[in-house]
PDB file with one MODEL, atoms N, CA, C and O in Angstrom:
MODEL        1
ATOM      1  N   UNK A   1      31.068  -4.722   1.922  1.00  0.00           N
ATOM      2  CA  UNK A   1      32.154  -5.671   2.082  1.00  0.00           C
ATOM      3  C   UNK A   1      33.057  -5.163   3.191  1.00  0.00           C
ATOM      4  O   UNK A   1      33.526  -4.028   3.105  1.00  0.00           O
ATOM      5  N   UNK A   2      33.348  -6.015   4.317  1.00  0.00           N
ATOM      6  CA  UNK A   2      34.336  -5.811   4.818  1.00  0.00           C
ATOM      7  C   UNK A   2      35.520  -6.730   4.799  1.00  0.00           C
ATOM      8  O   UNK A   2      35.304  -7.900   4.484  1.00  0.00           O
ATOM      9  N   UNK A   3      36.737  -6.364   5.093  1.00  0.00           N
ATOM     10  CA  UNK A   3      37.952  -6.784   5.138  1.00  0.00           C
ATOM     11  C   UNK A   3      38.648  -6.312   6.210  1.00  0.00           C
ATOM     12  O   UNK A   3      38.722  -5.131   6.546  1.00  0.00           O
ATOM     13  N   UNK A   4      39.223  -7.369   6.813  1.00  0.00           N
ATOM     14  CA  UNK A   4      39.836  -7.143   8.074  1.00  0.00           C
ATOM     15  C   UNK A   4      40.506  -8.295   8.649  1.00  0.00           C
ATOM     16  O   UNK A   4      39.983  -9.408   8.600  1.00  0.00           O
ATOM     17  N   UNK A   5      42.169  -7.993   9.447  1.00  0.00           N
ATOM     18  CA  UNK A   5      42.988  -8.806   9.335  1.00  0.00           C
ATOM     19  C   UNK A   5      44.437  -7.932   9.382  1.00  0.00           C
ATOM     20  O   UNK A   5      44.649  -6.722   9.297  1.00  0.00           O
ATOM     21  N   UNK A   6      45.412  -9.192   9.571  1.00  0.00           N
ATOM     22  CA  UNK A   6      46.981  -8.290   9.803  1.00  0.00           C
ATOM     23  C   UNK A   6      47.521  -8.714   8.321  1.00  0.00           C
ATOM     24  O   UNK A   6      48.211  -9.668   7.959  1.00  0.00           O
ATOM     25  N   UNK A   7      46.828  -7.433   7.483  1.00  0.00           N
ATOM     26  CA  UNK A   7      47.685  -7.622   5.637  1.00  0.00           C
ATOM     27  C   UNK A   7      49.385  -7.438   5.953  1.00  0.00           C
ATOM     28  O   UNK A   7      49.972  -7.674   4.896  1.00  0.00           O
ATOM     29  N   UNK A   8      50.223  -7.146   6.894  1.00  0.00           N
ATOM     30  CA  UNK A   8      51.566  -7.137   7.164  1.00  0.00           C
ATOM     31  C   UNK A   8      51.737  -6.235   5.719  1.00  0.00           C
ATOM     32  O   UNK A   8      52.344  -6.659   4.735  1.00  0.00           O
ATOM     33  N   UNK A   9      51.104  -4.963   5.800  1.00  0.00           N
ATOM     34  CA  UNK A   9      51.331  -3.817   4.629  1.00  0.00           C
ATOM     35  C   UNK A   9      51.300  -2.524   5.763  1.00  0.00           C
ATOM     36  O   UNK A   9      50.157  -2.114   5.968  1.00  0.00           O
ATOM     37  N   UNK A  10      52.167  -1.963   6.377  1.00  0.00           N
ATOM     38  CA  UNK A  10      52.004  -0.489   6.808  1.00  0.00           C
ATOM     39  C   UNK A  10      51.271   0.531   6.310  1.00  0.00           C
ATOM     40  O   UNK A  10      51.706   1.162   5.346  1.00  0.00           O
ATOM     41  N   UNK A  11      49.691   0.939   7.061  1.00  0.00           N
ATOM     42  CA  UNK A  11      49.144   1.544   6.584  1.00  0.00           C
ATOM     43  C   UNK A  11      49.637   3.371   7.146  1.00  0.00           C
ATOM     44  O   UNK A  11      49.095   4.348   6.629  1.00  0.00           O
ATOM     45  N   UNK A  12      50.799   3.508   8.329  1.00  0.00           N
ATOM     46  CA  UNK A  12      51.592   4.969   8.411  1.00  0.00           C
ATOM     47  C   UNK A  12      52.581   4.683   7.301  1.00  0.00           C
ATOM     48  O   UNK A  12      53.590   5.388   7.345  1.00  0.00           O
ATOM     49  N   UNK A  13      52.505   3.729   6.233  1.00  0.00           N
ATOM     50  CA  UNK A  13      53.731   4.948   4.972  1.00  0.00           C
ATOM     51  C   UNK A  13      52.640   4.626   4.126  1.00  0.00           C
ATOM     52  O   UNK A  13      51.942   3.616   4.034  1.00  0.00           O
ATOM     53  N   UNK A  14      52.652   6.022   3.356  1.00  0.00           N
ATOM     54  CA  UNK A  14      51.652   5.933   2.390  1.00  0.00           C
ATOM     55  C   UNK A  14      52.551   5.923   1.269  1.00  0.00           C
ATOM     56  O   UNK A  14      52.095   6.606   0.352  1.00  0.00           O
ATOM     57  N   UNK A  15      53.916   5.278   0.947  1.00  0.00           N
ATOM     58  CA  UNK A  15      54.304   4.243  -0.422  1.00  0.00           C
ATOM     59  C   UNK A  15      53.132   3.161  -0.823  1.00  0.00           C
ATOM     60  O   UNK A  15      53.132   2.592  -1.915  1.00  0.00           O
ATOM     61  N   UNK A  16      52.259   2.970   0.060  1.00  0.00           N
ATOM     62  CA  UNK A  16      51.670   1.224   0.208  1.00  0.00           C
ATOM     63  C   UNK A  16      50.659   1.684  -1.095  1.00  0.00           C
ATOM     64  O   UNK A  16      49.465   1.954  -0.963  1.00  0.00           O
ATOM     65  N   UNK A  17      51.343   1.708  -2.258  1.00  0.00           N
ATOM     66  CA  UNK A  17      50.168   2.765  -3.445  1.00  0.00           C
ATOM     67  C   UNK A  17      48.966   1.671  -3.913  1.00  0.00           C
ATOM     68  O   UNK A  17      47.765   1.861  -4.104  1.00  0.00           O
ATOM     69  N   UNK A  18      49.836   0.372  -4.023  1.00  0.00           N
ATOM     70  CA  UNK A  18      48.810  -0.948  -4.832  1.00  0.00           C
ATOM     71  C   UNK A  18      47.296  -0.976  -3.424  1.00  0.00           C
ATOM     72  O   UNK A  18      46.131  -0.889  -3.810  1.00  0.00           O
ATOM     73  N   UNK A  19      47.625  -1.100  -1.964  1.00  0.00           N
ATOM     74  CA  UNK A  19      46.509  -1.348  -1.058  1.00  0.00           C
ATOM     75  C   UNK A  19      45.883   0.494  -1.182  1.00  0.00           C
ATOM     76  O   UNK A  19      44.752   0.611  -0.710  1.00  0.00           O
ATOM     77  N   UNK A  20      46.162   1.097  -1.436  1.00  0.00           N
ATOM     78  CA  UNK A  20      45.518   2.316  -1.373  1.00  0.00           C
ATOM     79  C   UNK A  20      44.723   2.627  -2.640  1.00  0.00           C
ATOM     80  O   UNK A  20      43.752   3.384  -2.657  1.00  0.00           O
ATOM     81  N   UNK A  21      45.421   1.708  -4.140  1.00  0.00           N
ATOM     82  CA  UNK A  21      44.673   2.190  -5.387  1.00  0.00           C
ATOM     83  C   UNK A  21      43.509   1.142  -4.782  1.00  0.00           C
ATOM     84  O   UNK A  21      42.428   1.642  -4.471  1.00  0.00           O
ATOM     85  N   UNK A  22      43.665   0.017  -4.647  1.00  0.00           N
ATOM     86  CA  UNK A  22      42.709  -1.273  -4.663  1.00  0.00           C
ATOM     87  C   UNK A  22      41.748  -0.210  -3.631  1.00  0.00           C
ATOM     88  O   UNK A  22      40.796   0.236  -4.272  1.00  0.00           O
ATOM     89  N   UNK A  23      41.779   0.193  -2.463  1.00  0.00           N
ATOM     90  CA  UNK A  23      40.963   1.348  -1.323  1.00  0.00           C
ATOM     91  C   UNK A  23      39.902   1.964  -2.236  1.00  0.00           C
ATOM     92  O   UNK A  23      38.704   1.799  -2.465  1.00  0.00           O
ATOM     93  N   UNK A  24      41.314   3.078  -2.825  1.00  0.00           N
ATOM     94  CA  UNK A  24      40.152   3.653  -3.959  1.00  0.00           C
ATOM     95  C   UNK A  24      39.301   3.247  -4.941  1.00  0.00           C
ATOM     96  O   UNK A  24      38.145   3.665  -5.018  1.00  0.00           O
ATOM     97  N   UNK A  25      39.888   2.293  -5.862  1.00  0.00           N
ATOM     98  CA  UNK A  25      39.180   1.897  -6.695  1.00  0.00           C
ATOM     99  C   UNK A  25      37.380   1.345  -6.127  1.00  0.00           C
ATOM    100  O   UNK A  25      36.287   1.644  -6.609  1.00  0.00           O
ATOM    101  N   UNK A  26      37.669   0.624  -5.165  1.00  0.00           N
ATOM    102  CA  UNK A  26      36.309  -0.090  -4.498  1.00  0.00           C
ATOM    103  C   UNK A  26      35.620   0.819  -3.330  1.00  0.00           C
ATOM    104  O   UNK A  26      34.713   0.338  -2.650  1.00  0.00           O
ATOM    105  N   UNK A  27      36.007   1.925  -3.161  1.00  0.00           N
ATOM    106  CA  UNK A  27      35.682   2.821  -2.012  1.00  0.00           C
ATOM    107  C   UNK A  27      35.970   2.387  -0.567  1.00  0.00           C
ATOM    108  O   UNK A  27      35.432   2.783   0.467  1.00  0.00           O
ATOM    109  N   UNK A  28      36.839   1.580  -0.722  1.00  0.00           N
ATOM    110  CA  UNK A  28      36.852   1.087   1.200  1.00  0.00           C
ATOM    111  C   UNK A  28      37.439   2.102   1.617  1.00  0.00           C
ATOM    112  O   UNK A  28      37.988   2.949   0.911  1.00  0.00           O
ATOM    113  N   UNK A  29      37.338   2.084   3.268  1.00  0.00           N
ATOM    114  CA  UNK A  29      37.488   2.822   3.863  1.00  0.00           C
ATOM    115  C   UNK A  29      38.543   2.004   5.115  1.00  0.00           C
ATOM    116  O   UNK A  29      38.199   0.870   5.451  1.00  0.00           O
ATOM    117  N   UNK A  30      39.646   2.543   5.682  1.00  0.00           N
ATOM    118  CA  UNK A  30      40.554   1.686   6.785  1.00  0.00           C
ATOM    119  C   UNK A  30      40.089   2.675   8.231  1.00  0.00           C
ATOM    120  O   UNK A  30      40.390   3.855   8.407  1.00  0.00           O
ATOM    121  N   UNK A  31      39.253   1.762   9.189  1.00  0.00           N
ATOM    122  CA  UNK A  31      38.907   2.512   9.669  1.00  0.00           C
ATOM    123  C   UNK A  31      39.711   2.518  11.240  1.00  0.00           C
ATOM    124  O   UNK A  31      39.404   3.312  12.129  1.00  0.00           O
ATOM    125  N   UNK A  32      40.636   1.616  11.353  1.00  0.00           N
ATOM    126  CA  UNK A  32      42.061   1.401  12.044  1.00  0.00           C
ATOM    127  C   UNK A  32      42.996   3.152  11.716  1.00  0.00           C
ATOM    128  O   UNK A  32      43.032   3.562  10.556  1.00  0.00           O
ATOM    129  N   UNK A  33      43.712   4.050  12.948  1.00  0.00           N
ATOM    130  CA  UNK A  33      43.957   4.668  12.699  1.00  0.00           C
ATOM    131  C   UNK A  33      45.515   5.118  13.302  1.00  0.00           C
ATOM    132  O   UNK A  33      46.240   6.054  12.966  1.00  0.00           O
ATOM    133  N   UNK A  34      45.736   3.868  14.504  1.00  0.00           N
ATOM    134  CA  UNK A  34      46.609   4.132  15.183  1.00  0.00           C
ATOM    135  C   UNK A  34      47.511   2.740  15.405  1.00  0.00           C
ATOM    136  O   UNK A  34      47.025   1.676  15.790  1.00  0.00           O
ATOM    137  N   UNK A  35      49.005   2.973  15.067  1.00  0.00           N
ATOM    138  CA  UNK A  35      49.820   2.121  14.962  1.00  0.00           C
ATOM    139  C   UNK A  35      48.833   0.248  15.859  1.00  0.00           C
ATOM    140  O   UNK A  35      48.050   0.302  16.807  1.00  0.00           O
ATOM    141  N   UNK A  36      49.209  -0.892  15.233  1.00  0.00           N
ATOM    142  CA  UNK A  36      48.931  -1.747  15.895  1.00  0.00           C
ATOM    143  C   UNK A  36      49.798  -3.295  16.165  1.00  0.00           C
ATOM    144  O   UNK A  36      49.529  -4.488  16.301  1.00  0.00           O
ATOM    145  N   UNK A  37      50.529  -2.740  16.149  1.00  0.00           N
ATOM    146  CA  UNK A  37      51.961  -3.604  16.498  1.00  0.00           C
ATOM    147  C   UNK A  37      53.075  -2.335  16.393  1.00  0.00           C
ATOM    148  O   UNK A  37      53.308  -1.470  15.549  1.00  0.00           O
ATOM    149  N   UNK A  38      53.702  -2.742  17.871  1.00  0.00           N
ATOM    150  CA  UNK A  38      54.767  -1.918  18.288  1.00  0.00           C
ATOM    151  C   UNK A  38      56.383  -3.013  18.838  1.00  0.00           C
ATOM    152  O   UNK A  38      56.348  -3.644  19.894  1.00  0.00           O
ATOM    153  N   UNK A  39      57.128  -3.026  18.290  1.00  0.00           N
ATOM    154  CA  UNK A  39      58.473  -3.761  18.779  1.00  0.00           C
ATOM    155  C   UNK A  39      59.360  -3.131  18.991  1.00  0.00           C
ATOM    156  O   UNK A  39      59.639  -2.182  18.258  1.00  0.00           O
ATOM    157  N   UNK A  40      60.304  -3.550  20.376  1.00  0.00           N
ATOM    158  CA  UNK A  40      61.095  -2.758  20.660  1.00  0.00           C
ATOM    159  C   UNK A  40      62.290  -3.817  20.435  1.00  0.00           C
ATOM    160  O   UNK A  40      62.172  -5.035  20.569  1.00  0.00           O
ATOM    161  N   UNK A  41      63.511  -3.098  20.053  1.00  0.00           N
ATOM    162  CA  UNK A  41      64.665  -3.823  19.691  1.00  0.00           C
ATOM    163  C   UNK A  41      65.665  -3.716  21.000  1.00  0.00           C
ATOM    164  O   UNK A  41      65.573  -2.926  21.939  1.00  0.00           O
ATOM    165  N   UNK A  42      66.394  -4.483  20.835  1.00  0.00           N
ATOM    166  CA  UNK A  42      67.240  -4.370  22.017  1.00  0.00           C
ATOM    167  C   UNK A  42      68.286  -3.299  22.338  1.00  0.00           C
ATOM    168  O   UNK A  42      68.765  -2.995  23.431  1.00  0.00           O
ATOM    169  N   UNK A  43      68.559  -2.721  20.924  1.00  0.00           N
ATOM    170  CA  UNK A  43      69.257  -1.340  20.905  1.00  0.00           C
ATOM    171  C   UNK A  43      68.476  -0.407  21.535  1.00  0.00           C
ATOM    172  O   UNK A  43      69.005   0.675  21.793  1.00  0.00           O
ATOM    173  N   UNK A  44      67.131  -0.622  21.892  1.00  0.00           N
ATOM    174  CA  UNK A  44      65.811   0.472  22.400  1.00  0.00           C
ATOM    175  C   UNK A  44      65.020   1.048  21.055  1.00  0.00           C
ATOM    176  O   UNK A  44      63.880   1.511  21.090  1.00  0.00           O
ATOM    177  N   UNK A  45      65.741   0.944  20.009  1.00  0.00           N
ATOM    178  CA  UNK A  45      64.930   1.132  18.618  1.00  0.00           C
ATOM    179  C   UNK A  45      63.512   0.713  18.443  1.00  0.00           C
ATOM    180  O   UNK A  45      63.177  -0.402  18.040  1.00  0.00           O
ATOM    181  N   UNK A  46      62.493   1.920  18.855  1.00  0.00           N
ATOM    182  CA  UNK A  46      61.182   1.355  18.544  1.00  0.00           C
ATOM    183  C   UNK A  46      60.237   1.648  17.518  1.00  0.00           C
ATOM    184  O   UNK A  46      59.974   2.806  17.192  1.00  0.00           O
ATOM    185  N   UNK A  47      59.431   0.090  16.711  1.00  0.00           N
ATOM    186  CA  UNK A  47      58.842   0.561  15.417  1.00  0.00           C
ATOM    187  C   UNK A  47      57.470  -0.009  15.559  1.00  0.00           C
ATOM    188  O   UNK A  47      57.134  -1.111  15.992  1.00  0.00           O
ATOM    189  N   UNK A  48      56.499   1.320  14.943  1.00  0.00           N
ATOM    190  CA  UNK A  48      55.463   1.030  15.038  1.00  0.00           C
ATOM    191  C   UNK A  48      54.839   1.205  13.810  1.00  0.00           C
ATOM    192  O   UNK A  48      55.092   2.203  13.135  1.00  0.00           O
ATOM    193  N   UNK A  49      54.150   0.460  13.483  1.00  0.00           N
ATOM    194  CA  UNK A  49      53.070  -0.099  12.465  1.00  0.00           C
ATOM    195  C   UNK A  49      51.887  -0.228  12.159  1.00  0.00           C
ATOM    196  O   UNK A  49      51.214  -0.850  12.980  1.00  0.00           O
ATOM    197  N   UNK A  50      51.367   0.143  11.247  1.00  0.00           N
ATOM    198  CA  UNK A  50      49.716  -0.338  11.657  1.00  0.00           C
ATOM    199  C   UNK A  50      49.436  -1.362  10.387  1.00  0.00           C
ATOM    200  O   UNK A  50      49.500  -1.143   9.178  1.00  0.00           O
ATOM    201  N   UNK A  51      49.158  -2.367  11.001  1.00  0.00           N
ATOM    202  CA  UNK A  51      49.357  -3.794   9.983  1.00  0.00           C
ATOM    203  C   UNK A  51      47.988  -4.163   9.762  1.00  0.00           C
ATOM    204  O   UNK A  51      47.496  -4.296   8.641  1.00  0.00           O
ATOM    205  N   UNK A  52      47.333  -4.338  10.929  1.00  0.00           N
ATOM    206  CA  UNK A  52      46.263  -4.789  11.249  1.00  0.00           C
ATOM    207  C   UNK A  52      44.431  -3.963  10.745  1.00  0.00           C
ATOM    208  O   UNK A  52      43.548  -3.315  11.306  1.00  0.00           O
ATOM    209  N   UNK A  53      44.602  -4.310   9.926  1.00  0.00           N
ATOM    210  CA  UNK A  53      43.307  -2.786   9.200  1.00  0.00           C
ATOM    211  C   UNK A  53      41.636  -3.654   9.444  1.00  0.00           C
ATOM    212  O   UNK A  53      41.344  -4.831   9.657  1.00  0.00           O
ATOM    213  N   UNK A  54      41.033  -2.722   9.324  1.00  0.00           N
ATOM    214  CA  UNK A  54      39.578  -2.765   9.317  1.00  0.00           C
ATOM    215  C   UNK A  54      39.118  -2.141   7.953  1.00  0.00           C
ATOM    216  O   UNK A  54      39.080  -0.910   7.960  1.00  0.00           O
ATOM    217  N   UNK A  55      38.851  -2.607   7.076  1.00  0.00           N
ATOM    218  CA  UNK A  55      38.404  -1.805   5.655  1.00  0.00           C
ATOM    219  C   UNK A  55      36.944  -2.100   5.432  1.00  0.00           C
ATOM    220  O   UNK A  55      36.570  -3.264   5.575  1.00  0.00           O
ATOM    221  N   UNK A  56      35.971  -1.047   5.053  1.00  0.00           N
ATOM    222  CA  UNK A  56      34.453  -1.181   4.707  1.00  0.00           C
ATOM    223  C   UNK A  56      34.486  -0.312   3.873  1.00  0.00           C
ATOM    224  O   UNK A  56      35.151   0.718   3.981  1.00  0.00           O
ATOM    225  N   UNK A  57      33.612  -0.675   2.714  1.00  0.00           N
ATOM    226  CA  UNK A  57      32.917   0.287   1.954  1.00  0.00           C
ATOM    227  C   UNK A  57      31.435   0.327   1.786  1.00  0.00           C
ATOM    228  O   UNK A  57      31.007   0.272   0.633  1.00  0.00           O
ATOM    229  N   UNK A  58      30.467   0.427   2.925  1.00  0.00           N
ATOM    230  CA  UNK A  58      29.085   1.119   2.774  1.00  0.00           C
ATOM    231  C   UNK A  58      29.334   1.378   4.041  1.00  0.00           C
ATOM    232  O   UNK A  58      28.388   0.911   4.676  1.00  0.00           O
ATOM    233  N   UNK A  59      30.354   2.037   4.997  1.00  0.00           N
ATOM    234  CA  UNK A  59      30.092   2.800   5.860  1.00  0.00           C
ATOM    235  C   UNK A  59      28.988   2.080   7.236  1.00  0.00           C
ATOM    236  O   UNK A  59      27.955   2.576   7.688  1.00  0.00           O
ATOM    237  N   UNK A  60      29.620   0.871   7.606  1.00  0.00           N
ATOM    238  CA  UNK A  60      29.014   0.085   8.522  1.00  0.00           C
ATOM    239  C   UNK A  60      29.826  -0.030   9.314  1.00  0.00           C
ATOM    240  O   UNK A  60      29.643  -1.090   9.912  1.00  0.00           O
ATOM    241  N   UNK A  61      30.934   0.664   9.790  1.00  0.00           N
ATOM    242  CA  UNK A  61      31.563   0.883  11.192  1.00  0.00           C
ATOM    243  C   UNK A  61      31.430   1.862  11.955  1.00  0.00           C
ATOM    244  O   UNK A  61      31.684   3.009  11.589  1.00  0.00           O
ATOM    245  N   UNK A  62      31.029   1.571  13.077  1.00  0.00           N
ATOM    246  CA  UNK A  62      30.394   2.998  14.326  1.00  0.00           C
ATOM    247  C   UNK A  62      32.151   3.506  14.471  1.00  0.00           C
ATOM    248  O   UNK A  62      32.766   4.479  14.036  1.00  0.00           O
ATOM    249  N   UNK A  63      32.556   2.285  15.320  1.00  0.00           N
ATOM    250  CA  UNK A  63      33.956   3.000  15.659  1.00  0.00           C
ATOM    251  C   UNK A  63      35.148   1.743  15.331  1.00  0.00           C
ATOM    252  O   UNK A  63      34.887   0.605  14.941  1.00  0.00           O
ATOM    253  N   UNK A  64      36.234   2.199  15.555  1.00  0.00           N
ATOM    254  CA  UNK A  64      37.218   0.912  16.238  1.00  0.00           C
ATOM    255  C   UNK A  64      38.343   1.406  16.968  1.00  0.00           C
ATOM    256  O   UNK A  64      38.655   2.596  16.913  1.00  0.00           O
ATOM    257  N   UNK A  65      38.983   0.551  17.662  1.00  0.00           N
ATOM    258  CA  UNK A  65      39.726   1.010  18.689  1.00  0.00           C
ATOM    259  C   UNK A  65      41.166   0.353  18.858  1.00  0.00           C
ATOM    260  O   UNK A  65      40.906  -0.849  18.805  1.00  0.00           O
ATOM    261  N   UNK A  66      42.421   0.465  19.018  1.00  0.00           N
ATOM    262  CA  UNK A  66      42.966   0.092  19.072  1.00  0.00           C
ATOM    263  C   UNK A  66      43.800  -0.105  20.948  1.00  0.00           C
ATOM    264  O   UNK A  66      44.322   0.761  21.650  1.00  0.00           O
ATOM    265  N   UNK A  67      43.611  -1.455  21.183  1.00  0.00           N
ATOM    266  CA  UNK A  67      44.066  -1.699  22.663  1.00  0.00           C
ATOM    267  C   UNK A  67      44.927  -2.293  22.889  1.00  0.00           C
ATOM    268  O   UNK A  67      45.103  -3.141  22.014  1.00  0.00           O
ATOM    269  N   UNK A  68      45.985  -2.339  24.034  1.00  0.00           N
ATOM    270  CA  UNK A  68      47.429  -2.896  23.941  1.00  0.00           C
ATOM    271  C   UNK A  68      47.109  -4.112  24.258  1.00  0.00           C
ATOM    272  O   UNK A  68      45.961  -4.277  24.670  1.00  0.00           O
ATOM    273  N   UNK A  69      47.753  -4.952  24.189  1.00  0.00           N
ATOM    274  CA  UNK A  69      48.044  -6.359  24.432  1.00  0.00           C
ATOM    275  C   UNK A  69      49.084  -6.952  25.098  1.00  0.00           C
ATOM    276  O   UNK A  69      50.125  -7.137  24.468  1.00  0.00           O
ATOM    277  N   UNK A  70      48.992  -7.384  26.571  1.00  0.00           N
ATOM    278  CA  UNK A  70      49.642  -7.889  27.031  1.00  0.00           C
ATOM    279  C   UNK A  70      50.684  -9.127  26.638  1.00  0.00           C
ATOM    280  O   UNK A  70      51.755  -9.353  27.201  1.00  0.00           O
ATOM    281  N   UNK A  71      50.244  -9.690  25.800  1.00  0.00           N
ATOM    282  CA  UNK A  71      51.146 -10.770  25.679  1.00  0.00           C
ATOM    283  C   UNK A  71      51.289 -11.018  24.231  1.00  0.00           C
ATOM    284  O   UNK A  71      51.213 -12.196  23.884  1.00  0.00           O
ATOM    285  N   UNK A  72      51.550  -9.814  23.014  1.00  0.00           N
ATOM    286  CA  UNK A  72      51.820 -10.030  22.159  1.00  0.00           C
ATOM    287  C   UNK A  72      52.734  -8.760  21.719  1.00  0.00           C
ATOM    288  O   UNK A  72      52.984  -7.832  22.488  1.00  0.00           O
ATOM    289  N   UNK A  73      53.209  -8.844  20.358  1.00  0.00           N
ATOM    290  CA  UNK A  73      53.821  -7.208  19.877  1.00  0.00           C
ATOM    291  C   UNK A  73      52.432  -6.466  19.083  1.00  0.00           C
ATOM    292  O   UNK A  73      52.347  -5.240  19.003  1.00  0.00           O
ATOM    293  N   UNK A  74      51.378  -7.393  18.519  1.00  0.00           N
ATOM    294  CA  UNK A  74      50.127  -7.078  17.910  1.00  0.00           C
ATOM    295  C   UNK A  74      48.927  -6.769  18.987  1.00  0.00           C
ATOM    296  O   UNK A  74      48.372  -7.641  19.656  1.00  0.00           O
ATOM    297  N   UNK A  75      48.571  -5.085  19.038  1.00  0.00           N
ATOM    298  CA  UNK A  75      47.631  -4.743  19.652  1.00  0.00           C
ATOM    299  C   UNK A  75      46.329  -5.286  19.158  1.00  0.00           C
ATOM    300  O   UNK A  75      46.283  -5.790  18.036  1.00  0.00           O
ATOM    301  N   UNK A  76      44.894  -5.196  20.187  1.00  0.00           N
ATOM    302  CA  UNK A  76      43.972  -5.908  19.887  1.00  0.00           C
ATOM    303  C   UNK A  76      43.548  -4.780  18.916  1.00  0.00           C
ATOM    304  O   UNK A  76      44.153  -3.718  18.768  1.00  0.00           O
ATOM    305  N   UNK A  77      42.391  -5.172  18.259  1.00  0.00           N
ATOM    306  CA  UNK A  77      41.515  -3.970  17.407  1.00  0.00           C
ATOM    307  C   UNK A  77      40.130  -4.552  17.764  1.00  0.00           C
ATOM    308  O   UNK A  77      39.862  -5.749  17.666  1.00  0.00           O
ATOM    309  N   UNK A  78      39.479  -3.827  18.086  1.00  0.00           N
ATOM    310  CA  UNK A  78      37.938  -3.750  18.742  1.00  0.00           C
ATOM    311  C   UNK A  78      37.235  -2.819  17.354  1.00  0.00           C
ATOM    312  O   UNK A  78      37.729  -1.838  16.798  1.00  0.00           O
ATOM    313  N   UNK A  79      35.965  -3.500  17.061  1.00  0.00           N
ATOM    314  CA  UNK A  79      35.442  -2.636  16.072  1.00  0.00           C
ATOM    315  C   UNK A  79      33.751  -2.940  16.187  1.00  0.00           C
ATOM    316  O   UNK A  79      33.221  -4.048  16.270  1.00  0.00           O
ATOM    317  N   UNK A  80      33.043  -1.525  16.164  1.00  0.00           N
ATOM    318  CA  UNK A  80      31.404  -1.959  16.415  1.00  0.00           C
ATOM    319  C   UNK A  80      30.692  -1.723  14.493  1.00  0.00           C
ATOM    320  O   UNK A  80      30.834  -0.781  13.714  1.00  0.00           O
ATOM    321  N   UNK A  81      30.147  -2.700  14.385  1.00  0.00           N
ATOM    322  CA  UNK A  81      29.714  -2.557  13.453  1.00  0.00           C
ATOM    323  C   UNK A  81      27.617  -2.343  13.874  1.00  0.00           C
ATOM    324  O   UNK A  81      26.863  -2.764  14.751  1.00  0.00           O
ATOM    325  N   UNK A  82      27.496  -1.549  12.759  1.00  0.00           N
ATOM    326  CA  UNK A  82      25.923  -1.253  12.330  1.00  0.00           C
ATOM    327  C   UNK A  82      25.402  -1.667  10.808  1.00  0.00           C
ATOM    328  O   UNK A  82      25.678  -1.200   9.703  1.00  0.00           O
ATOM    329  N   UNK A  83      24.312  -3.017  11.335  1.00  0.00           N
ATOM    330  CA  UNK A  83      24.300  -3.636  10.094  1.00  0.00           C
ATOM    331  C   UNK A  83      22.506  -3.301  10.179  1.00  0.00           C
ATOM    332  O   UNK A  83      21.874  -2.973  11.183  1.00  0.00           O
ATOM    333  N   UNK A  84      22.104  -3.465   9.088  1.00  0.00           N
ATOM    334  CA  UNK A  84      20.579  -2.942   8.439  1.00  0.00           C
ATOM    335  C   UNK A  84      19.803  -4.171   9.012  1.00  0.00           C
ATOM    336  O   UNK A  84      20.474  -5.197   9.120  1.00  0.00           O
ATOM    337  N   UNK A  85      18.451  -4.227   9.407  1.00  0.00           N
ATOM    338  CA  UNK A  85      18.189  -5.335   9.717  1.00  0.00           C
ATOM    339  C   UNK A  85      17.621  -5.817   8.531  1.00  0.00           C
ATOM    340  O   UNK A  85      17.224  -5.026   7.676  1.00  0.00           O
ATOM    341  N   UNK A  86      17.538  -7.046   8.385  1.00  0.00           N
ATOM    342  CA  UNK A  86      16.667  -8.248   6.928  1.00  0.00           C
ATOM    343  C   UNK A  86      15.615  -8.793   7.085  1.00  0.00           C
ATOM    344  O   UNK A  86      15.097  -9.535   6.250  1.00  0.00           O
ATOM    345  N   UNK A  87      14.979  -8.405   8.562  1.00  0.00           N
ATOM    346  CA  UNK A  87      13.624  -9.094   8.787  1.00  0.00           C
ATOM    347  C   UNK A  87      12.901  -8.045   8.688  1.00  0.00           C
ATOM    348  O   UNK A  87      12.966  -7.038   9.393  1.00  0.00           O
ATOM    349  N   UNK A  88      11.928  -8.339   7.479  1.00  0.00           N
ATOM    350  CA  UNK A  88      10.835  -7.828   7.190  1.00  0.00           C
ATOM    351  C   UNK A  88       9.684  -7.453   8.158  1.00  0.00           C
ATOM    352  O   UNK A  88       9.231  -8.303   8.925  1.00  0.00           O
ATOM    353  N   UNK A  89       9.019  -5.681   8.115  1.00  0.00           N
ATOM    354  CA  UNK A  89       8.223  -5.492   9.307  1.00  0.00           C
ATOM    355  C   UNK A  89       6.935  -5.368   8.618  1.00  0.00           C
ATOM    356  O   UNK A  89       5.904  -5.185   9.265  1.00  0.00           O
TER     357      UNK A  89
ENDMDL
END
């Protein structure tokens, strides 16, 4: 199973206990690692987040990446997946 999407849950504070028991309980894995939305306030106050997760549990993500985005506060997330093939040899 994968799951993936902006849950608007910060995965840098680890308070987030309910998305981390639900993690554990089912074995997923967040394979997002680096803030992915960054806003800057006008005071210069800047907060970064990582909202945007990639979660698997059988270990079918090679990598993922997090890339800035020109025209949003939400960075892109790039992710390669490795899936088993189903056609019979």
């Amino acid at each position: 199973i994968t799951i993936l999407g902006d849950l608007n849950i910060n995965m840098l504070n680890t308070n987030n206990n309910k998305l981390i028991e639900f993690m554990n309980n089912f074995g997923f894995v967040n394979y997002v690692t680096k803030a992915t939305r960054t806003m800057v306030f006008e005071n210069g106050r800047i907060s970064s987040t990582l909202i945007d997760i990639v979660l698997n549990n059988k270990n079918q993500i090679l990598s993922s990446k997090v890339i800035e985005c020109p025209f949003s506060d939400h960075d892109f997330v790039i992710t390669t997946f490795q899936f088993k093939s189903t056609k019979k040899q």
